[in-house]
DRENDO-1510 file (C-alpha; in Angstrom, 1 decimal, always signed):
<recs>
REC; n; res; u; v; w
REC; 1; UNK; +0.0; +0.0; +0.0 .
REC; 2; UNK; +1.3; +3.8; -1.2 .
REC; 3; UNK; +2.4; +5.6; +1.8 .
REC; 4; UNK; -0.2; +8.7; +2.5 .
REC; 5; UNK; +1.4; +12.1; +1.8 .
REC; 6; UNK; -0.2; +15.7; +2.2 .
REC; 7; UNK; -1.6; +17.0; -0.7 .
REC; 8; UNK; -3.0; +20.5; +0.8 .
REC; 9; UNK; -2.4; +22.9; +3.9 .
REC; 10; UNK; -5.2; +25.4; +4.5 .
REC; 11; UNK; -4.8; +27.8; +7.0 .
REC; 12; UNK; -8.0; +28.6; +9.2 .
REC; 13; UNK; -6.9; +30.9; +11.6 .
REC; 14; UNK; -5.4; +30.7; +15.6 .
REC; 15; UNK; -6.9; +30.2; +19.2 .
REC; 16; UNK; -6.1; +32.0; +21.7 .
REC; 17; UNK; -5.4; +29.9; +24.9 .
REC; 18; UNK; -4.8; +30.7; +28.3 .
REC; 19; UNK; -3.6; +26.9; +29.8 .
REC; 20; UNK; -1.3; +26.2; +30.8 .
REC; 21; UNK; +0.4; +30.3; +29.9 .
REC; 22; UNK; -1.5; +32.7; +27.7 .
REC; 23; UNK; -0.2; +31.5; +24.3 .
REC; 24; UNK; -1.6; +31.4; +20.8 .
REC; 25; UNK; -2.0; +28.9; +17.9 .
REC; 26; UNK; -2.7; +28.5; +14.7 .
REC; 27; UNK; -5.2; +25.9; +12.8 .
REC; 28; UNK; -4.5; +24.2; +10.2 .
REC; 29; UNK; -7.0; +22.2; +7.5 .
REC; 30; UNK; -4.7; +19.2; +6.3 .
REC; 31; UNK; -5.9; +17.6; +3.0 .
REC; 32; UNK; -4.1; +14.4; +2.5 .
REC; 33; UNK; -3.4; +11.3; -0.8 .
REC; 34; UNK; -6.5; +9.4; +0.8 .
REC; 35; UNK; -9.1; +12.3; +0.7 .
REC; 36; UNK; -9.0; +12.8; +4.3 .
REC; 37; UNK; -9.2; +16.0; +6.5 .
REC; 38; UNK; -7.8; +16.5; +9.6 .
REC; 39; UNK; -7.3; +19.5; +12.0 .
REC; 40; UNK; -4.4; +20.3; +13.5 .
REC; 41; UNK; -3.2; +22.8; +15.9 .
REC; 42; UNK; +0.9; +24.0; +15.5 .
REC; 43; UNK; +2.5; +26.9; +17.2 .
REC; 44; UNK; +4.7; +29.0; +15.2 .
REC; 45; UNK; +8.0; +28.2; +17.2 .
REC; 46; UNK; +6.3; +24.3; +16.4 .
REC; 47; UNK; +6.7; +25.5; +12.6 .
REC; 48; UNK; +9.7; +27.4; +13.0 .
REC; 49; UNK; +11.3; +24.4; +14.6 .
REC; 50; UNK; +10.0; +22.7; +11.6 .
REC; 51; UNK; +11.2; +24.5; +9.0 .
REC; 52; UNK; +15.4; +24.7; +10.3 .
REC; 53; UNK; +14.8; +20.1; +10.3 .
REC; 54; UNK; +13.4; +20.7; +6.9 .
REC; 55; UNK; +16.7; +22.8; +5.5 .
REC; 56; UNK; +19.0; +20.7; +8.1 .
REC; 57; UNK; +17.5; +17.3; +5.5 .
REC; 58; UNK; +17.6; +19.3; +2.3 .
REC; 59; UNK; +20.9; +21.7; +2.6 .
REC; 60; UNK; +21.2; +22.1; -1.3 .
REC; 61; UNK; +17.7; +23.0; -1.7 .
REC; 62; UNK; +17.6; +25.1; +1.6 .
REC; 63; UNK; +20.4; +27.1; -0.1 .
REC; 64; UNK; +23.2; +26.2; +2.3 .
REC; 65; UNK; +25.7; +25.3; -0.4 .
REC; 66; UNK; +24.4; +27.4; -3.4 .
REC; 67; UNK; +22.0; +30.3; -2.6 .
REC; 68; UNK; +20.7; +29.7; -6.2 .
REC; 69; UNK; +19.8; +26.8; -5.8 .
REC; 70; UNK; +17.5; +27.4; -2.6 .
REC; 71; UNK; +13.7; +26.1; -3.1 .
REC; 72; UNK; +13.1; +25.8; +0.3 .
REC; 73; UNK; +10.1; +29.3; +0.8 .
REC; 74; UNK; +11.4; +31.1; +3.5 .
REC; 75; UNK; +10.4; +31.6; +7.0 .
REC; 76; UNK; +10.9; +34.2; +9.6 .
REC; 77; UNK; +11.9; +33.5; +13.1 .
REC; 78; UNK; +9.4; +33.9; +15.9 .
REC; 79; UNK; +9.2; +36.7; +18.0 .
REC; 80; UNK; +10.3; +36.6; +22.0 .
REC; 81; UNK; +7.1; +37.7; +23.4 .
REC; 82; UNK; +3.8; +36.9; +20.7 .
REC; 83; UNK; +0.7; +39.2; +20.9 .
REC; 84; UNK; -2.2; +39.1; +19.3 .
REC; 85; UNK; -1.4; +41.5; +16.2 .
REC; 86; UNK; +1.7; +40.1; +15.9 .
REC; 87; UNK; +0.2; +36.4; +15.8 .
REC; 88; UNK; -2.3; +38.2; +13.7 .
REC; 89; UNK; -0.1; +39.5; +11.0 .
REC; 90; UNK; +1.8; +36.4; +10.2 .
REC; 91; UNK; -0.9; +34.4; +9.2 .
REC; 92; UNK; -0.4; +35.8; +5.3 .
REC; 93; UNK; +3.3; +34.8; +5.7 .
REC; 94; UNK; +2.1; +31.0; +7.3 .
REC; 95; UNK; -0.4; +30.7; +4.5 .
REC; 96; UNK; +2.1; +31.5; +2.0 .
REC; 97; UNK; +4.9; +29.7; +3.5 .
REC; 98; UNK; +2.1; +26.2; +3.9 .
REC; 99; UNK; +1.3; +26.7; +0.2 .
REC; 100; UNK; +4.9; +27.0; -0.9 .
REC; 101; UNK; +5.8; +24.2; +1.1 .
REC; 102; UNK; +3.1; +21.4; -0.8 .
REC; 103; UNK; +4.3; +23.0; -4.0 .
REC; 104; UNK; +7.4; +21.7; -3.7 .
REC; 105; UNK; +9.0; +18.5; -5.5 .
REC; 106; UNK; +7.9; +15.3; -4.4 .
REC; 107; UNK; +11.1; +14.3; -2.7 .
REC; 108; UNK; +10.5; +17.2; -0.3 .
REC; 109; UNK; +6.7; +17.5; -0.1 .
REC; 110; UNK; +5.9; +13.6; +0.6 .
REC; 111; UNK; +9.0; +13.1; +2.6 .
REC; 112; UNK; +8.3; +11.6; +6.2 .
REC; 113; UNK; +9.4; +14.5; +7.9 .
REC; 114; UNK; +6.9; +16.7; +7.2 .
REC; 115; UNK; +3.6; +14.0; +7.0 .
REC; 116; UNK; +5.0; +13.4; +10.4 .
REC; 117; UNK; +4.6; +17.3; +11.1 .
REC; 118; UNK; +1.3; +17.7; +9.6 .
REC; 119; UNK; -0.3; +14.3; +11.5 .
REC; 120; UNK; -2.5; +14.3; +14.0 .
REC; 121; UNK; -1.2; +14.3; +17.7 .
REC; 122; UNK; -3.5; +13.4; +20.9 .
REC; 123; UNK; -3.1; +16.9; +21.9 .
REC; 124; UNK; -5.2; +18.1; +18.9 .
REC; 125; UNK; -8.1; +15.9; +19.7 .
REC; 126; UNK; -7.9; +16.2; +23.5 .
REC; 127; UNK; -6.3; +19.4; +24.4 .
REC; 128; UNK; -5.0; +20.2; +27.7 .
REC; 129; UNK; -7.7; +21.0; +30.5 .
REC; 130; UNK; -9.4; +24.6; +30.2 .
REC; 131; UNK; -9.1; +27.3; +32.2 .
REC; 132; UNK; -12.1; +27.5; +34.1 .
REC; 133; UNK; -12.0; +31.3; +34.6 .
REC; 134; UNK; -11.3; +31.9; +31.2 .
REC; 135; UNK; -12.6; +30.2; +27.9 .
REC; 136; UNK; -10.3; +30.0; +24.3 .
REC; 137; UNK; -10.9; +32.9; +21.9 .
REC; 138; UNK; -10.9; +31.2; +18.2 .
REC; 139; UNK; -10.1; +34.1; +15.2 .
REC; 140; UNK; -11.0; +32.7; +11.8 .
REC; 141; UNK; -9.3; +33.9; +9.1 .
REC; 142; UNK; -11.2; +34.8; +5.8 .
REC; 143; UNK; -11.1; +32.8; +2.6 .
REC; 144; UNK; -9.0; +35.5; +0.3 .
REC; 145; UNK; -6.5; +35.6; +3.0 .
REC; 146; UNK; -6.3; +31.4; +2.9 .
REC; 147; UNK; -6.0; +31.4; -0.3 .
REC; 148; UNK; -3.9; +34.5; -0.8 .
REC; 149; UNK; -5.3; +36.7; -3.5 .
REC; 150; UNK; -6.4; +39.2; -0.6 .
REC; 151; UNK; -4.3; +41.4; -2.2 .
REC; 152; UNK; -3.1; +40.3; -5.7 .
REC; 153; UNK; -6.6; +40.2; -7.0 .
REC; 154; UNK; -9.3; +43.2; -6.3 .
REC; 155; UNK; -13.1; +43.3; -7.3 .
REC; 156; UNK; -13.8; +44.4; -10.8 .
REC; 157; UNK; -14.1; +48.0; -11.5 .
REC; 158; UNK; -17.4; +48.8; -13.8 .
REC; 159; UNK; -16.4; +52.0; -15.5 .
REC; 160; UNK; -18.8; +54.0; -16.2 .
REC; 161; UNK; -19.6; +54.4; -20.7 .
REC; 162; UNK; -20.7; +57.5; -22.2 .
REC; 163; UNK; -21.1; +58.9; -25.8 .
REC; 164; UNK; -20.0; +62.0; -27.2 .
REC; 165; UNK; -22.6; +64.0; -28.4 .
REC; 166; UNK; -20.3; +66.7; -30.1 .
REC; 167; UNK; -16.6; +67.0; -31.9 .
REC; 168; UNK; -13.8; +68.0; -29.3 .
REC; 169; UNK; -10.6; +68.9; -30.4 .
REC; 170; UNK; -8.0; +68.6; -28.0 .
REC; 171; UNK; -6.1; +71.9; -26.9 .
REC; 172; UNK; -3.2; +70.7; -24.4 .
REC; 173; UNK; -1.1; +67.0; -24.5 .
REC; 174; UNK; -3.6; +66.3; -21.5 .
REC; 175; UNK; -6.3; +65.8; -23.5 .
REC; 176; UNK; -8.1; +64.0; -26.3 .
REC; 177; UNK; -9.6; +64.3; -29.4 .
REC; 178; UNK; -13.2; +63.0; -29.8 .
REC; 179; UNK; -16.2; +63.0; -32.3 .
REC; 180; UNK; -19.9; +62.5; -32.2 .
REC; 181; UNK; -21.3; +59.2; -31.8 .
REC; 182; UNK; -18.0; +58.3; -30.1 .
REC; 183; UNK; -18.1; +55.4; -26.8 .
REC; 184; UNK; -16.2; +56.1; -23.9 .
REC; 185; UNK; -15.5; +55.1; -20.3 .
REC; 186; UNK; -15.2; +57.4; -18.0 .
REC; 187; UNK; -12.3; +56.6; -15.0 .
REC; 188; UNK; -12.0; +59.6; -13.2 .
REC; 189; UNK; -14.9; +62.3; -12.7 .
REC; 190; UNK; -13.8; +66.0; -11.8 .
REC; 191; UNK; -16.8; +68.4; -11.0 .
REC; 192; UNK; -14.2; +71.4; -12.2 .
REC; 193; UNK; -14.6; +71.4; -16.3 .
REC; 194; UNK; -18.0; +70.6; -16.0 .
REC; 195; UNK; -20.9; +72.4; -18.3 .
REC; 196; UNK; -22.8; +74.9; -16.8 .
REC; 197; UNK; -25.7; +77.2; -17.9 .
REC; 198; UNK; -26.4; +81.2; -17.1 .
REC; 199; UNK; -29.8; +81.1; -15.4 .
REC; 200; UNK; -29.2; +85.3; -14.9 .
REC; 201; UNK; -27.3; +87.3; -17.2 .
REC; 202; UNK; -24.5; +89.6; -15.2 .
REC; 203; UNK; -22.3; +92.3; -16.3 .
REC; 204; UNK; -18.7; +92.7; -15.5 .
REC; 205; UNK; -18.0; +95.1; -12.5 .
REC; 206; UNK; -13.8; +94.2; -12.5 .
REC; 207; UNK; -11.4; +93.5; -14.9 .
REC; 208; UNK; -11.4; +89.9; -14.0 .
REC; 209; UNK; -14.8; +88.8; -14.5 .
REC; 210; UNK; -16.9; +88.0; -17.4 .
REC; 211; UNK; -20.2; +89.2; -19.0 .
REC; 212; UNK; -22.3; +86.0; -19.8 .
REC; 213; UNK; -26.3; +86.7; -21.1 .
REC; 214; UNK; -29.2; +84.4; -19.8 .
REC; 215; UNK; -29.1; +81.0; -21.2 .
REC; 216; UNK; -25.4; +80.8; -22.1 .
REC; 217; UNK; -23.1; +77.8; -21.9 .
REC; 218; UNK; -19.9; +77.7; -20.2 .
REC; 219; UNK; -16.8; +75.8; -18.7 .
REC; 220; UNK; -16.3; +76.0; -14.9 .
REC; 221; UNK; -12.7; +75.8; -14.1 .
REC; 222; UNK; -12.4; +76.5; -10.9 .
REC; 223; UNK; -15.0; +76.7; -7.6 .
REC; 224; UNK; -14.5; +79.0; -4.3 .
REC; 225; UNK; -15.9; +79.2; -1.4 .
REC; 226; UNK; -16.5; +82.5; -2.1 .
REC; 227; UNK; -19.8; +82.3; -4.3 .
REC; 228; UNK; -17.5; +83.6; -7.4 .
REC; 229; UNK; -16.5; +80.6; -10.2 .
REC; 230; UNK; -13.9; +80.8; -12.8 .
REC; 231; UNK; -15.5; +79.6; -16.1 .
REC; 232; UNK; -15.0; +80.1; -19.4 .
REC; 233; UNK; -16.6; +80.5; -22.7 .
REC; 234; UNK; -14.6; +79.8; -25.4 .
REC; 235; UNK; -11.3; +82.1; -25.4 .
REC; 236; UNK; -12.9; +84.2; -22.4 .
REC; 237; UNK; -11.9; +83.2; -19.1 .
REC; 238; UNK; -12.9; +85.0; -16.1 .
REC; 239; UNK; -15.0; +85.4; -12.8 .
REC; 240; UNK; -19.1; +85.0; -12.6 .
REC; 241; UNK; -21.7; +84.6; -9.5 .
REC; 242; UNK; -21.8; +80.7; -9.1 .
REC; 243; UNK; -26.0; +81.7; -8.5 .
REC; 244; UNK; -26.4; +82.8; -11.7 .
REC; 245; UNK; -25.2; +79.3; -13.0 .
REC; 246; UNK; -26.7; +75.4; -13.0 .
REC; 247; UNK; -25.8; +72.2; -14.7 .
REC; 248; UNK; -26.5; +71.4; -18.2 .
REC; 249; UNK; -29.6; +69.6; -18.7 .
REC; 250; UNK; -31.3; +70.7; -15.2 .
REC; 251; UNK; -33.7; +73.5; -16.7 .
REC; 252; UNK; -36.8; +72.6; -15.4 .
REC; 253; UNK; -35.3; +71.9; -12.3 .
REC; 254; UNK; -34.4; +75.5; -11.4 .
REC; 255; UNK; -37.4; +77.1; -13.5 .
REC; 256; UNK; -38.6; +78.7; -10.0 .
REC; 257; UNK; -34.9; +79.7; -9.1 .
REC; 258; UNK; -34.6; +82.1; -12.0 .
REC; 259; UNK; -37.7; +84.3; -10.6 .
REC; 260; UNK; -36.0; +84.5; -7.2 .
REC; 261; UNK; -32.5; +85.4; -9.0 .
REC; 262; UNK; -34.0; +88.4; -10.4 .
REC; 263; UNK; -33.9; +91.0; -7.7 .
REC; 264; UNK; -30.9; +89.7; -6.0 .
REC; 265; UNK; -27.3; +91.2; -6.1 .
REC; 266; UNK; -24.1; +88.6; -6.5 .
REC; 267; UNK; -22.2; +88.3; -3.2 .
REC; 268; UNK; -19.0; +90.5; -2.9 .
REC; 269; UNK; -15.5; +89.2; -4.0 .
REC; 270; UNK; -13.7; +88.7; -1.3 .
REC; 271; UNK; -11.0; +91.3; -3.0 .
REC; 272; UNK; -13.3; +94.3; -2.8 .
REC; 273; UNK; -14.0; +93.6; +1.2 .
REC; 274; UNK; -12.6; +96.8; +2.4 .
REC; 275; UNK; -12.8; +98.0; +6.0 .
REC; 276; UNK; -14.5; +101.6; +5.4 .
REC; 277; UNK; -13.8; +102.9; +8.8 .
REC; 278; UNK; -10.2; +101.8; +8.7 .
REC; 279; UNK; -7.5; +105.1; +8.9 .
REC; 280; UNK; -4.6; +102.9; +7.1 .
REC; 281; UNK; -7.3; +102.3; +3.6 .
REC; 282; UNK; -6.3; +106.6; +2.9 .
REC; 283; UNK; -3.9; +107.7; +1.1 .
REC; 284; UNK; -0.3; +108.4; +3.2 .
REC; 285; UNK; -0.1; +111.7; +1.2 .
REC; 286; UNK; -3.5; +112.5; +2.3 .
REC; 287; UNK; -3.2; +111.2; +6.1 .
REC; 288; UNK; -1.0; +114.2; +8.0 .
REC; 289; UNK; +0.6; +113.1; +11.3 .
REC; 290; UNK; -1.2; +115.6; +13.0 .
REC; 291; UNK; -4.9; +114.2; +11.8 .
REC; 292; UNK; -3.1; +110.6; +12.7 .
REC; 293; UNK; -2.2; +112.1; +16.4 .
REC; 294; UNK; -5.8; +113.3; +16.4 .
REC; 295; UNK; -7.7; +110.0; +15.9 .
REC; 296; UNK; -5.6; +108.1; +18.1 .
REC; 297; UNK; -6.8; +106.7; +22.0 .
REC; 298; UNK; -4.3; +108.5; +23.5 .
REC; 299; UNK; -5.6; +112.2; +22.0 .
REC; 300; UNK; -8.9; +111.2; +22.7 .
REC; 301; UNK; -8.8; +110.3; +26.0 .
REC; 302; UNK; -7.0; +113.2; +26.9 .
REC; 303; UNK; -9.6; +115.4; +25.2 .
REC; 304; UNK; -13.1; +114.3; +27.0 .
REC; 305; UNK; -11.3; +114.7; +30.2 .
REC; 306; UNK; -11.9; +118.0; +32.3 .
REC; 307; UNK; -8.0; +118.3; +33.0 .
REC; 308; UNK; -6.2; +121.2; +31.9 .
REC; 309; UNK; -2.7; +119.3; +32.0 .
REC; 310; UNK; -0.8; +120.0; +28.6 .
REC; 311; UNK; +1.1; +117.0; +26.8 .
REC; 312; UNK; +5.1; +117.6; +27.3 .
REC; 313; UNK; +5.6; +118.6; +23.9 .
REC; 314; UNK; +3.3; +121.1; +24.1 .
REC; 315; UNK; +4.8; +122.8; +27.6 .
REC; 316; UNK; +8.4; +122.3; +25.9 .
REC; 317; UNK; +7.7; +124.4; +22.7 .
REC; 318; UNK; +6.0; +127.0; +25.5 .
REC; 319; UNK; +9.2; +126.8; +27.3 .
REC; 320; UNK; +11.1; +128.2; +24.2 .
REC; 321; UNK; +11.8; +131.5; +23.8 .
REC; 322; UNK; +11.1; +133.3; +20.5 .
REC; 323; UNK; +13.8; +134.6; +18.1 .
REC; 324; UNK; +13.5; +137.6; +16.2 .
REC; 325; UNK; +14.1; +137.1; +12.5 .
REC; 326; UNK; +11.8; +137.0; +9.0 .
REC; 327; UNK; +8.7; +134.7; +9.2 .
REC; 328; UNK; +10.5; +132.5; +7.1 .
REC; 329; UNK; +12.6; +131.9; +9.1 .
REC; 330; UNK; +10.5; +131.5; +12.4 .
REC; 331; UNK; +8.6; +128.5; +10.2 .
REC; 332; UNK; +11.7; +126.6; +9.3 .
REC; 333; UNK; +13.0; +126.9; +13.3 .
REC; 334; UNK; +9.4; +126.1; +14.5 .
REC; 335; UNK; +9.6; +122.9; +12.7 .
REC; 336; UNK; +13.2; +121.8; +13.5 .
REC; 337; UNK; +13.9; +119.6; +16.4 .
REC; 338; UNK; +14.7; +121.2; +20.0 .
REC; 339; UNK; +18.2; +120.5; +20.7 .
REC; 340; UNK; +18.7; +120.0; +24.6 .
REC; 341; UNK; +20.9; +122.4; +26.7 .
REC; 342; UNK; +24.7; +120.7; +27.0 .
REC; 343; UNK; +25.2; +119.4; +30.4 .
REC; 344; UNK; +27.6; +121.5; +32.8 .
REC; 345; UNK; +31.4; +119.4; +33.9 .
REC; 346; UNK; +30.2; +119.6; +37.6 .
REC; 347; UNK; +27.2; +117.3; +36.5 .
REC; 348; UNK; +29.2; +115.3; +34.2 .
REC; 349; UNK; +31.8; +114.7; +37.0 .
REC; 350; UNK; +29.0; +113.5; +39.2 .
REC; 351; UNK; +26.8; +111.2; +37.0 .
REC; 352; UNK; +28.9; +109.9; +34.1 .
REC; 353; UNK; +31.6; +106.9; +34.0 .
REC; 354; UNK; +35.3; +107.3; +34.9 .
REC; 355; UNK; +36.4; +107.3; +31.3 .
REC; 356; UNK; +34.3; +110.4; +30.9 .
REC; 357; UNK; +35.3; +112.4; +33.8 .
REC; 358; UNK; +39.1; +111.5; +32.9 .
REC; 359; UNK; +38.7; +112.8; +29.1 .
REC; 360; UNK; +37.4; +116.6; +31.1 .
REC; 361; UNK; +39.8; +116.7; +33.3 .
REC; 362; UNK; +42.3; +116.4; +30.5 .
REC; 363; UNK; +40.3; +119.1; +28.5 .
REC; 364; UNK; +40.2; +121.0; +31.7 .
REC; 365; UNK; +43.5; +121.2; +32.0 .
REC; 366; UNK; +44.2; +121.7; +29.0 .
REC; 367; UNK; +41.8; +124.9; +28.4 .
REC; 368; UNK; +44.0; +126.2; +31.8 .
REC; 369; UNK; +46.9; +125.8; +30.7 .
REC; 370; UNK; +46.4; +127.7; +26.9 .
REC; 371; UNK; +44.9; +130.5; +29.2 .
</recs>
């Protein structure tokens, strides 16, 4: 009688057991020759141990003499403290690595290594005794991730088909040239470029809008959140009220917006916003710093109170004698700065640093000795 080998691994998923430690293992669905299914438990050191016997028996294949010549799938080595996501995240590479592993020529696959790996022990049909305060948490695993297409192989895409209703003639290397009647599938939808139709006409107010009449067909380019869309008609590119516009093809859908629209003004662009009361929107040539002085807190406060105390600038140009000269003259003085008086050597002996009193003595001397 032919010896029974394993003809397919299926990975199912891992338990999580708390006798006689907190530890975790996996399940595995073995297929074998004589069309029986058994399940088996195996702990990833179990298949790491596994796997370094399997390249200790087969050292050409494993890669030990020649790297090219390594069949053997590889297999990380486990972890020194498993968790859950860690357990969790391997089960791809154990799938794979099971898979790989029945692939493999018949002098590896059927050898009696691993149908000794992959039979049945007494500890997978009686496992060891529960813990009674806690009972084994079982993960299952989903098919895609058993069979490992989870990620090679994605749902079809249904693309959206439409057909041209007019002749387009491309006008940068980013587009496409297309005529009537013509079928295709759309892979990416954009709401900028999309047609729009003037349900109010508008006039141009700035340099960078755009007169459109009722009823006209454009382009939008770009939306803001401002209200104000850039669209464009034809070679004409420029700003108009996004309330003045709707899709192509919704008329009757906005036949009562178009009374409303009527009597209503656009909303402001948001570079015309101005603050009116502002001093700084003026002119500098126009704003004196007197009239600034005048309008500031400062001013203000000290004119609505009842004292008669004058600034310091005022009581300092009262201080100042008047010179005799031409009116010219008096002007030109009136607006030049007030120089203070020098300081006398007694004070500048008494306040100033010692490299300063040194440099008058010297002058002192100096002066007393020329005289």
């Amino acid at each position: 009688m032919a010896q029974t080998y394993v003809r397919h691994v299926e990975l199912l998923g891992f338990e999580k057991r708390f006798y006689p430690s907190q530890h975790y293992v996996y399940m595995l669905m073995v297929k074998w020759s004589d069309l029986s299914e058994k399940l088996i438990y195996r702990t990833y050191p179990d298949m790491y141990t596994f796997h370094k016997s399997l390249k200790e028996m087969f050292p050409i294949e494993s890669g030990k003499i020649e790297k090219k010549d390594r069949i053997i799938p590889s297999l990380p080595a486990p972890r020194w403290l498993d968790s859950q996501k860690s357990t969790e995240t391997r089960q791809s590479t154990l799938a794979e690595y099971c898979r790989s592993l029945i692939n493999l020529p018949p002098h590896i696959s059927r050898c009696t290594l691993l149908a000794t790996f992959f039979k049945v022990r007494p500890e997978d049909e009686n496992p060891s005794a529960p813990n009674t305060l806690k009972r084994n948490e079982t993960f299952v695993v989903s098919r895609e991730l058993a069979r490992g297409n989870v990620s090679e192989i994605s749902g079809p895409i249904i693309l959206d088909t439409y057909r041209v209703i007019a002749d387009f003639e491309k006008t940068s290397k980013h587009e496409i040239n297309l005529h009537t009647g013509d079928l295709v599938e759309i892979v990416e939808k954009n709401q900028n470029g999309e047609l729009y139709v003037t349900i109010q006409a508008y006039t141009a107010e700035q340099e960078d809008e755009i007169s459109l009449d009722l009823n006209e067909t454009v382009e939008v380019i770009h939306k803001l959140l401002d209200g104000w869309w850039v669209v464009r008609k034809r070679d004409d590119t420029g700003y108009f009220p996004s309330m003045f516009l709707q899709k192509a093809g919704k008329g009757d859908k906005y036949e009562a917006t178009r009374t409303n629209l009527r009597e209503q003004r656009p909303p402001p662009r948001r570079s015309t916003i101005r603050n009116a009361k502002s001093i700084h929107s003026r002119s500098r040539q126009r704003l004196s710093q007197d009239t600034y002085r005048r309008n500031s807190r400062r001013y203000l406060q000290q004119k609505g109170s009842n004292k008669a105390a004058k600034s310091p600038l005022k009581e300092r140009k009262d201080n100042i004698p008047e010179q005799s000269g031409s009116s010219s003259e008096s002007e030109l003085k009136k607006d030049a700065p007030v120089i203070p008086p020098r300081p006398s050597p007694e004070l500048i002996m008494e306040r100033c640093t010692e490299n300063t009193r040194k440099k008058v003595s010297i002058r002192k001397s100096n002066s007393g000795s020329t005289s």
